[in-house]
SEZA-296227 format. One record per atom (N, C-alpha, C): residue number from 1; x, y, z. Coordinates in steps of 0.001 Angstrom, whole numbers, always signed. Atoms other than C-alpha are relative to their C-alpha. Layout:
NUM,X,Y,Z
...
This chain:
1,+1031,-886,+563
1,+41514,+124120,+4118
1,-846,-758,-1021
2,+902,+1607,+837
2,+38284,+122137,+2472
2,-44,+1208,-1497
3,-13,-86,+1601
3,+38554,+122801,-1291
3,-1137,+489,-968
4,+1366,-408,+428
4,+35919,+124847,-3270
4,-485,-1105,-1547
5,-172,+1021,+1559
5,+34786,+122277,-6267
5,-863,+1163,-691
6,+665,-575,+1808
6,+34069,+124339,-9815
6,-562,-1145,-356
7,+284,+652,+1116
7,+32453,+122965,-12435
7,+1109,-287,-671
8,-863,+364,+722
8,+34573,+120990,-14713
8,-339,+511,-1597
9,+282,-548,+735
9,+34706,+122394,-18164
9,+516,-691,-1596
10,-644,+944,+1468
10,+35491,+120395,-21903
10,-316,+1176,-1096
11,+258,-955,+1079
11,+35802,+122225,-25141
11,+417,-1185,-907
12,+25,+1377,+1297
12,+35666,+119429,-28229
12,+122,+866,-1144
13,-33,-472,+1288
13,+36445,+120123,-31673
13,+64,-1348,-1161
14,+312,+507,+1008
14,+34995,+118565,-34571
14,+251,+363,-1342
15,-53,-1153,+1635
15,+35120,+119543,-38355
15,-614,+1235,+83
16,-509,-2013,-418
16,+35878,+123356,-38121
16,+1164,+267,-555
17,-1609,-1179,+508
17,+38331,+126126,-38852
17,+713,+241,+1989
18,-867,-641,-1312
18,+39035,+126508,-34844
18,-736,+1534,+527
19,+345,-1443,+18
19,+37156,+129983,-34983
19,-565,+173,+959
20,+483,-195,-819
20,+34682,+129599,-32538
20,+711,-109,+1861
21,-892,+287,-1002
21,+37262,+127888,-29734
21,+642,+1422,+209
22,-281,-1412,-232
22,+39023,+131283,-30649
22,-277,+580,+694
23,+1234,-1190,-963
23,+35999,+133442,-29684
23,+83,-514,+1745
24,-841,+173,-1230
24,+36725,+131428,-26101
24,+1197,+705,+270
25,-1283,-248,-515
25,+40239,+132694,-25720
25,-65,+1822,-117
26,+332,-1724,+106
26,+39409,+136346,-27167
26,-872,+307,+1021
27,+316,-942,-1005
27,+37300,+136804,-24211
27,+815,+1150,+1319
28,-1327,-916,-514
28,+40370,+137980,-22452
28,-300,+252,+1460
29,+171,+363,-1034
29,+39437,+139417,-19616
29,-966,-563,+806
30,+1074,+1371,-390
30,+36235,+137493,-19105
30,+591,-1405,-184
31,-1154,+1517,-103
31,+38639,+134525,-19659
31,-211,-186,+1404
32,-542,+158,-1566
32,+39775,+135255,-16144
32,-1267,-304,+944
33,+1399,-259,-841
33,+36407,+135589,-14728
33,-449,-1817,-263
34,+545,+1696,+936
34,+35478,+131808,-16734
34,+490,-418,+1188
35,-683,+1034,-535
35,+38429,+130621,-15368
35,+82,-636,+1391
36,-477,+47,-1301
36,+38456,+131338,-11534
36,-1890,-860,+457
37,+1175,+715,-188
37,+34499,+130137,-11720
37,+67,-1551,-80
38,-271,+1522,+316
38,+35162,+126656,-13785
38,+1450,-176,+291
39,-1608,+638,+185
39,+37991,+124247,-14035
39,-99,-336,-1530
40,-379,+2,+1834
40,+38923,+123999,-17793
40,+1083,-1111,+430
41,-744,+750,+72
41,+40088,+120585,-17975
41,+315,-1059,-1055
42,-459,+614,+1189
42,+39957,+119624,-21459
42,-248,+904,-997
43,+150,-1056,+1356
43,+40557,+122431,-24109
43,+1421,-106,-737
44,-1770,+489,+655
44,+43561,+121074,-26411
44,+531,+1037,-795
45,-510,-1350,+793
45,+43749,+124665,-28471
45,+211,+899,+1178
46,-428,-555,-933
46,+44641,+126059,-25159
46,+672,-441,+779
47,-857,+420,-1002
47,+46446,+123561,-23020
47,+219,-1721,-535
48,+51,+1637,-170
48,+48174,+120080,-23522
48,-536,-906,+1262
49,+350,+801,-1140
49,+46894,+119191,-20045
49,-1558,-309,+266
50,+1335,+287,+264
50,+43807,+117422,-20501
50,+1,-1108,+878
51,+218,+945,-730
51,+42380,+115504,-18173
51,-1089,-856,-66
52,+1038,+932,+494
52,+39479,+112704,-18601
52,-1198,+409,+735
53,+1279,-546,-241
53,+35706,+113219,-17758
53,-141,-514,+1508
54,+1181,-428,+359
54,+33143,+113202,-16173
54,+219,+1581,-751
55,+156,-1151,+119
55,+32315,+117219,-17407
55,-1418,+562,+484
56,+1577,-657,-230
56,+29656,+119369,-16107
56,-428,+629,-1223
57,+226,-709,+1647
57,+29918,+121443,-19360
57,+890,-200,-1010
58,-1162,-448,+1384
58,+31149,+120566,-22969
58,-657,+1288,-659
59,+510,-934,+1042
59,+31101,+123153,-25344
59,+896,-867,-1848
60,-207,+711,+1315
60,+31511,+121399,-28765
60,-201,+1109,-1428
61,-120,-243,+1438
61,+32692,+122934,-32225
61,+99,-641,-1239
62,+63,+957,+1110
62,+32161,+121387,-35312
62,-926,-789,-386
63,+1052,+1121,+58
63,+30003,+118942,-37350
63,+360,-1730,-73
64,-377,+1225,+58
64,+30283,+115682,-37902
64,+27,-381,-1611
65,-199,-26,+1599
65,+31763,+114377,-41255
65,+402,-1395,-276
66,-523,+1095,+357
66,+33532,+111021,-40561
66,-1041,-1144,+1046
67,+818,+846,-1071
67,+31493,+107826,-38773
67,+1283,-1,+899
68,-725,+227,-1034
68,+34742,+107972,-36227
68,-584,+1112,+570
69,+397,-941,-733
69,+33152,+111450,-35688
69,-972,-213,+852
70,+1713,+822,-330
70,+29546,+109918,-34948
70,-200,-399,+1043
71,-346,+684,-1213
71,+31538,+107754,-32420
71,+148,+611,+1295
72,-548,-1015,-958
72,+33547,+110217,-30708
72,-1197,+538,+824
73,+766,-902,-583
73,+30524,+112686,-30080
73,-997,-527,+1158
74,+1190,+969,-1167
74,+28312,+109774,-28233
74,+977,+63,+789
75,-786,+150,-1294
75,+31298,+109323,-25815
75,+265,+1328,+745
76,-7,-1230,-706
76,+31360,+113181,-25474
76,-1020,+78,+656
77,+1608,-212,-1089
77,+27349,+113127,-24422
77,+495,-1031,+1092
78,-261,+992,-1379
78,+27999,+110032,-22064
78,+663,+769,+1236
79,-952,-452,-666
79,+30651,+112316,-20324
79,-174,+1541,+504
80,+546,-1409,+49
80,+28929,+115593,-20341
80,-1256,+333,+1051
81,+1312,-113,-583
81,+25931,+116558,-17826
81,-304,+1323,-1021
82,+826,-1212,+957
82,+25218,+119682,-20204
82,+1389,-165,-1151
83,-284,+245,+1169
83,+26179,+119720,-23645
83,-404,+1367,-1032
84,-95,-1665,+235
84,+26615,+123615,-25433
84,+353,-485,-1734
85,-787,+371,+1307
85,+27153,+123060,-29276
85,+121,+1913,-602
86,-189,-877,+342
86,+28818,+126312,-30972
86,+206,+296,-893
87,-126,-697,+1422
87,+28751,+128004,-34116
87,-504,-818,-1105
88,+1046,+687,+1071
88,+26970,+127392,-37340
88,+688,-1696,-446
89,-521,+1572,+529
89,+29409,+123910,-38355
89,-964,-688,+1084
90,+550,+1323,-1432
90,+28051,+122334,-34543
90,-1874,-92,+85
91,+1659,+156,+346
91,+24298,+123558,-35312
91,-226,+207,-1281
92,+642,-13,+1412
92,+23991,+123979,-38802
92,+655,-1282,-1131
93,-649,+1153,+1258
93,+26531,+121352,-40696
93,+1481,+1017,-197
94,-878,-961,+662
94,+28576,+124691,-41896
94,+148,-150,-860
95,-901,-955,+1444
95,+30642,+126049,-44901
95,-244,-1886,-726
96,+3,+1164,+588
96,+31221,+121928,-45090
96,-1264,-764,-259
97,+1240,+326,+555
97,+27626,+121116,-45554
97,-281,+182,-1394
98,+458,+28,+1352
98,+27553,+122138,-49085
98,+229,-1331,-801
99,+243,+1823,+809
99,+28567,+118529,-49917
99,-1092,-846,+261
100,+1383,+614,-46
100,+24940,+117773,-48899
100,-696,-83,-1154
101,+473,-391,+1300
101,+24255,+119147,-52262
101,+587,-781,-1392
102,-953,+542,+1258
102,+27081,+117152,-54553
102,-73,-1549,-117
103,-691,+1298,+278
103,+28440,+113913,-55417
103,+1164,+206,+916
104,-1279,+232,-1289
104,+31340,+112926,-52198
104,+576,-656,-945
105,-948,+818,+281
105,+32518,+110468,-54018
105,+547,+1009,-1200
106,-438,-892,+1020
106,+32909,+112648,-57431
106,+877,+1302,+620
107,-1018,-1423,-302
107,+34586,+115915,-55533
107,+1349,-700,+730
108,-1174,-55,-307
108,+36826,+113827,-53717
108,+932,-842,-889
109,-1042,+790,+508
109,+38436,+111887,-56271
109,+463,+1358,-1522
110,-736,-631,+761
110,+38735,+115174,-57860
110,+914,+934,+486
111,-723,-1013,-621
111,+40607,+116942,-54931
111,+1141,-801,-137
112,-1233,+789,-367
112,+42789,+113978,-53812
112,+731,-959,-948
113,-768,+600,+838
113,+45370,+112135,-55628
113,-321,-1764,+14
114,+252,+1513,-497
114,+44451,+108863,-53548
114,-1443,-89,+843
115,+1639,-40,-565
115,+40662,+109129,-52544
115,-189,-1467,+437
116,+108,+1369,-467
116,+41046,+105356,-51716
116,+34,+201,+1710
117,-194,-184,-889
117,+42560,+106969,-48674
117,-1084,+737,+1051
118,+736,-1014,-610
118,+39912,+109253,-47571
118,-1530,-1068,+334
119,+716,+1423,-885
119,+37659,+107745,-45275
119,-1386,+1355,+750
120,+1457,-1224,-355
120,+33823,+110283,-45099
120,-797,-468,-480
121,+1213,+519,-227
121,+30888,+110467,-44530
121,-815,+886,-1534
122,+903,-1191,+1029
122,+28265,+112084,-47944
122,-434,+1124,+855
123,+468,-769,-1095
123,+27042,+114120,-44967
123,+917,+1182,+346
124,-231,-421,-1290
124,+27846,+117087,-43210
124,-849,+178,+1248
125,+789,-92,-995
125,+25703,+117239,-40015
125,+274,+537,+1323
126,-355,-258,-1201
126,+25194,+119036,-36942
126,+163,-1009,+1110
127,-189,+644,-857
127,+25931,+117940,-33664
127,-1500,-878,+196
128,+612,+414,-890
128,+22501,+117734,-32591
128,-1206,-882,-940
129,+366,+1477,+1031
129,+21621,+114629,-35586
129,+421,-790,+844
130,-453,+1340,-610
130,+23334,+112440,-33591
130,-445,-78,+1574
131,+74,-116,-1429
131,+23118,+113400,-29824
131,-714,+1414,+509
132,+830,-879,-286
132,+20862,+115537,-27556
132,+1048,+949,+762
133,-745,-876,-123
133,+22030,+118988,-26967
133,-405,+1035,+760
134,+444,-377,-946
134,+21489,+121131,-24329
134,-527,+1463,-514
135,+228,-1049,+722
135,+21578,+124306,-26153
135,+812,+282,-1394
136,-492,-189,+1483
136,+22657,+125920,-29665
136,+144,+1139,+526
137,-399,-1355,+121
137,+24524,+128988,-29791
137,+352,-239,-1393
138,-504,-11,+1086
138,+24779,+129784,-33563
138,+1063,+1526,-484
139,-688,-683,+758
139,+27143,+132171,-35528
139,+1325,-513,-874
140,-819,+366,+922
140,+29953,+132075,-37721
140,+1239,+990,+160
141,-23,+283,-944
141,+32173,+133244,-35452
141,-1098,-159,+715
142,+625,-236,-892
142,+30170,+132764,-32413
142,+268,+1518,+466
143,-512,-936,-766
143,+30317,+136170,-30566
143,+65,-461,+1279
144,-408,+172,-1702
144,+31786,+136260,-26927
144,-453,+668,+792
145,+561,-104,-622
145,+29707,+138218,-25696
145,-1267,-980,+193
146,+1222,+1473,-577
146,+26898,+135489,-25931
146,+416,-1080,+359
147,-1301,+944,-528
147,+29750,+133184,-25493
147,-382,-463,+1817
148,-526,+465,-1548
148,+30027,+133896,-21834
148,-1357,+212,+740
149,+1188,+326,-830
149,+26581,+134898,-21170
149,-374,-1769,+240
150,+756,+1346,-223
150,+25368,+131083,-22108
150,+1242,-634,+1267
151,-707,+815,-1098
151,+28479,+129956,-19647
151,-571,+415,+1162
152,+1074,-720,-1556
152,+26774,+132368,-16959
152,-856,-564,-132
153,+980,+960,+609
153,+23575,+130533,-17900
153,+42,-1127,+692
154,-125,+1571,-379
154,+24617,+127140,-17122
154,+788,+30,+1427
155,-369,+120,-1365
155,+26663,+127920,-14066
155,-669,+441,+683
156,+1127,-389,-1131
156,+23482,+129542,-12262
156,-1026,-492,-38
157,+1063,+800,+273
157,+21282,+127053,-13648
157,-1100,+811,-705
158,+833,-390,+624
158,+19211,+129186,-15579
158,+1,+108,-1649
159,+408,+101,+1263
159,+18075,+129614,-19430
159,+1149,+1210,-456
160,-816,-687,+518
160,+20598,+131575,-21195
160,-809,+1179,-581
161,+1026,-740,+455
161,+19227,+135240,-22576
161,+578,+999,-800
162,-273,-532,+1013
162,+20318,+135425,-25833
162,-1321,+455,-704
163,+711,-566,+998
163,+18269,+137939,-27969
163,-542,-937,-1282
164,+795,+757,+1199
164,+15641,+136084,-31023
164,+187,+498,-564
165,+243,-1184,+1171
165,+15567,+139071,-32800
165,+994,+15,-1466
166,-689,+46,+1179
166,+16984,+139521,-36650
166,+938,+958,+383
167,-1595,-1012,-64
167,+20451,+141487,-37503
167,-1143,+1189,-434
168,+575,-1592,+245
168,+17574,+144331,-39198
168,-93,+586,+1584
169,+259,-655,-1225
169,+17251,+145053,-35287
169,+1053,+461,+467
170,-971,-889,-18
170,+20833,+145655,-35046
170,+276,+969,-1198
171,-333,-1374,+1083
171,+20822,+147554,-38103
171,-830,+980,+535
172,+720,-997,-579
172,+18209,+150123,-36658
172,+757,+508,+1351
173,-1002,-423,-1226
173,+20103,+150190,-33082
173,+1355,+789,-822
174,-998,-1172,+871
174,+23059,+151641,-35261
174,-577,+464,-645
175,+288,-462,+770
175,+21029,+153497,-37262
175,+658,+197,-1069
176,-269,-80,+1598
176,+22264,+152177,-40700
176,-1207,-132,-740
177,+581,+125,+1262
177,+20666,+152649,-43974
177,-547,-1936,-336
178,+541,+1768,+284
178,+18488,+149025,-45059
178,+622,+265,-1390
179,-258,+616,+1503
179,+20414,+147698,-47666
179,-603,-145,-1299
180,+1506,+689,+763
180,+17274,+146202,-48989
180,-682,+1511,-1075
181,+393,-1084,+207
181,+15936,+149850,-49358
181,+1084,+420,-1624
182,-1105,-739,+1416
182,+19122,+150969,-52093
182,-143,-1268,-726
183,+60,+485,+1078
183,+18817,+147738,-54065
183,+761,-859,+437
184,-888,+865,+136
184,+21089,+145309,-52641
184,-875,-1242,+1248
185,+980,+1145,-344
185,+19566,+141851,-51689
185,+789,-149,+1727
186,-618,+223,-1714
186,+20337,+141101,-47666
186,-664,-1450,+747
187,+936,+1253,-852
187,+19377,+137893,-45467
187,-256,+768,+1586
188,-55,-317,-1503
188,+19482,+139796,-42426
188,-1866,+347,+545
189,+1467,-160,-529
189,+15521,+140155,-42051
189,-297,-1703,+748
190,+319,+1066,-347
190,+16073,+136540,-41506
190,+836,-718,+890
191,-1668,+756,-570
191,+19223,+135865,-39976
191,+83,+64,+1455
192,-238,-388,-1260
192,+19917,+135467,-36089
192,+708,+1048,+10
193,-633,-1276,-1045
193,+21265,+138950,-34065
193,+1408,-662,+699
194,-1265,+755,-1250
194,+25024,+138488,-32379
194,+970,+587,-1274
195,-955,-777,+440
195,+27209,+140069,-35594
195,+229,+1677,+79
196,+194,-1186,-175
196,+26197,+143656,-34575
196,+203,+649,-1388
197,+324,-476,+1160
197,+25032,+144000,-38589
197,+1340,+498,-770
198,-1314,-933,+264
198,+28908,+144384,-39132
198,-337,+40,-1959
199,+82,+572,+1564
199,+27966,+143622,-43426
199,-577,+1064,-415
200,+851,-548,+56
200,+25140,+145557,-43193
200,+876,+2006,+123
201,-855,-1034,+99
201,+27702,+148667,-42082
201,+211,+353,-915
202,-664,-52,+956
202,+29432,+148552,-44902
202,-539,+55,-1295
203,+913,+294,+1359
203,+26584,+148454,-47481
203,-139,-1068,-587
204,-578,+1083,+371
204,+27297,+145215,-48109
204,-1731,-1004,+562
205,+1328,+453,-804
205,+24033,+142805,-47506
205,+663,-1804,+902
206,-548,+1338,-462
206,+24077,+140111,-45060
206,+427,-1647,-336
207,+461,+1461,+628
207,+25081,+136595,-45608
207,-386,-1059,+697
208,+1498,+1279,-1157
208,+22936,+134863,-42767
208,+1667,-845,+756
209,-1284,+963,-675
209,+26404,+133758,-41010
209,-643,-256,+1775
210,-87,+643,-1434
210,+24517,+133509,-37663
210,-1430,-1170,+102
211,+1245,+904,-126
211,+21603,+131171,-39056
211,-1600,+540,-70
212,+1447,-921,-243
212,+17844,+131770,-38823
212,-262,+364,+1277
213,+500,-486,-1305
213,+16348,+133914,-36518
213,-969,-688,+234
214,+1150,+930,-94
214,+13365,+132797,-34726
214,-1411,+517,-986
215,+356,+184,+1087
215,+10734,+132311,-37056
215,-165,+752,-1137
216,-450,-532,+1344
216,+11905,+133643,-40297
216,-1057,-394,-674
217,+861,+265,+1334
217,+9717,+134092,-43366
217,+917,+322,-1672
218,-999,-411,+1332
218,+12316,+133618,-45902
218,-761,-300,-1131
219,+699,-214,+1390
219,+9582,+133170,-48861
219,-136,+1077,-158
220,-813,-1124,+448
220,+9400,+136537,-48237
220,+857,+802,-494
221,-1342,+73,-158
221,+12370,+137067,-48133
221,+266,+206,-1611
222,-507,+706,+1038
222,+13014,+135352,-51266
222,-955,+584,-942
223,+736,-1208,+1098
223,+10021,+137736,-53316
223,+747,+838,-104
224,-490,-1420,+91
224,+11692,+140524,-52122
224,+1691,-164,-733
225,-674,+364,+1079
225,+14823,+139209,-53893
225,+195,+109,-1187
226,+616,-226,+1630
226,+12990,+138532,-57048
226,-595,+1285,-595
227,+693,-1144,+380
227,+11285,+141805,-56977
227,+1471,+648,-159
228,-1803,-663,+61
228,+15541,+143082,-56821
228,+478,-86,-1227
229,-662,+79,+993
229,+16157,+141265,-59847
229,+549,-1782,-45
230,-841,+979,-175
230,+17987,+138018,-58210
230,-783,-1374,-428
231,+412,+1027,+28
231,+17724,+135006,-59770
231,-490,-1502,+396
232,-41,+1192,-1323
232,+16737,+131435,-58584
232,+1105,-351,+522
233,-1417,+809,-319
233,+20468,+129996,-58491
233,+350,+915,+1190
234,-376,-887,-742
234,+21164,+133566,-56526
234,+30,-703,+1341
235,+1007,+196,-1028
235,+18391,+132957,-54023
235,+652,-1430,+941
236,-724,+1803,-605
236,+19659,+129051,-53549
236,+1269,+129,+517
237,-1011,+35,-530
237,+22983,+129921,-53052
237,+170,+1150,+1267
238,-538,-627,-1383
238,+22829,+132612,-50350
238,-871,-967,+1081
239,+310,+1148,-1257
239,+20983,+130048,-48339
239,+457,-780,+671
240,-1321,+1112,+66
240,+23397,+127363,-48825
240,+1024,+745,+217
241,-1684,-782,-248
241,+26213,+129367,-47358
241,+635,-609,+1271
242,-711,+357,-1146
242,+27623,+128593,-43467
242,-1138,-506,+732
243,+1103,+837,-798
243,+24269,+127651,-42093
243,-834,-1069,-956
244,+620,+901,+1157
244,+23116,+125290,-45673
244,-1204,-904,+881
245,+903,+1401,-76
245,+21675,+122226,-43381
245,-1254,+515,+989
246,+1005,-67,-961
246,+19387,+124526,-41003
246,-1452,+455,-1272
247,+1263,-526,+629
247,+15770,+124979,-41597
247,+19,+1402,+782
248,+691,-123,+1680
248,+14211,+127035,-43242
248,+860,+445,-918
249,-777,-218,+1225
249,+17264,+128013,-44947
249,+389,-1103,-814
250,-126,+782,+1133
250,+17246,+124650,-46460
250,-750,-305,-759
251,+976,+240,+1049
251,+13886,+124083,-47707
251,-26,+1506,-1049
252,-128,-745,+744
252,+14253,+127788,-48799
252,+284,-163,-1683
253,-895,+142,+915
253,+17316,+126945,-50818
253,-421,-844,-904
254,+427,+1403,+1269
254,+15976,+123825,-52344
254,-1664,+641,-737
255,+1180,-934,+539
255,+12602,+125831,-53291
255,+435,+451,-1366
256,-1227,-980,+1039
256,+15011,+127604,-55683
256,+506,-901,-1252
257,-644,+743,+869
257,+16288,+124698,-57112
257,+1965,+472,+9
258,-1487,-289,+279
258,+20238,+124906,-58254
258,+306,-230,-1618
């Protein structure tokens, strides 16, 4: 019986918490659906049985922090015909990007006992500084439902059709209350769509965990802030949060000063 060939499938992990790889495995029963489509033959938070490239699809988590990382990720493009980077660390830098802002050498010889040992980069950086990337899915998790659309996407050869739109568009689809409106400062006029405004629920204002939407006017943004009350340092630091190294939330932030 002649053999149906899948796509072969890689999942990489770089500097991360693991969260987004997660959002893979929580698809559950779209798992099954992934699985019987591709071959998943290198995902090491799911299976010791890893097997060597080529890949039709990586999906890559994380940024890059060490020059062994720098290395690694070129041998992942070489090995990759499409190349998926996921969640704000793989397109934005992440949470670990705020050492874009410090002294490396000064924080780590005040974490570690032996900083002689520690071997980094001043940088955090996304994937797609170093190597070309086929697409960006951002969040902080990723969600799985856009998860598996972009895998549908790439296995039918077409453009993936994730929503542009800000989280205020999921706040209106649930018809919650604007934050903004009672007094409490929010990024979500600016922020990519894909947390279904869960912050925004809660009265709580967003903190831009899925990146900028498409084209954001965070000077706006950043009046309507000041007209709130919030100061510059405020302003700078909700910028600098899990997406710090993307534009425009970085020229924002640095606008602000610290």
């Amino acid at each position: 019986m002649r053999k149906i060939h899948r796509p072969r499938l890689a999942v990489w992990k770089f500097a991360s918490c693991d969260g987004c790889q997660l959002s893979l495995l929580d698809c559950e029963d779209e798992l099954l659906d992934i699985a019987s489509a591709l071959e998943i033959v290198n995902f090491p938070e799911a299976s010791s049985d890893v097997r060597p490239g080529p890949y039709d699809l990586s999906l890559v988590e994380g940024s890059i922090t060490t020059e062994h990382d720098a290395q690694r990720i070129r041998q992942v493009r070489r090995q990759s015909r499409h190349l998926v980077t996921i969640g704000a660390c793989a397109t934005a830098g992440g949470i670990q990007a705020l050492r874009n802002f410090s002294d490396i050498d000064a924080m780590v010889g005040a974490v570690y006992a032996k900083p002689e040992y520690i071997k980094t980069l001043a940088t955090s950086t996304p994937i797609s500084a170093h190597v070309n990337v086929d697409y960006e899915l951002r969040g902080c998790p990723i969600n799985t439902r856009q998860l598996v659309e972009v895998i549908s996407a790439f296995l039918a050869g077409r453009k993936p059709a994730i929503a542009a739109h800000s989280v205020c568009i999921e706040c209106k689809h649930r018809a919650h209350v604007c934050v903004m409106v009672q007094g409490t400062p929010c990024l979500g006029p600016v922020t990519h769509a894909g947390c279904g405004a869960l912050c925004p629920q809660f009265r709580r204002g967003c903190y831009g965990c899925y990146g900028p939407s498409e084209t954001p006017n965070t000077a706006a943004l950043a009046r309507e802030w000041q007209a709130l009350g919030a100061a510059p340092r405020t302003i700078a630091h909700a910028f600098r949060s899990f997406n710090a190294a993307a534009e425009p939330f970085k020229s924002e932030a640095d606008a602000h000063g610290d």
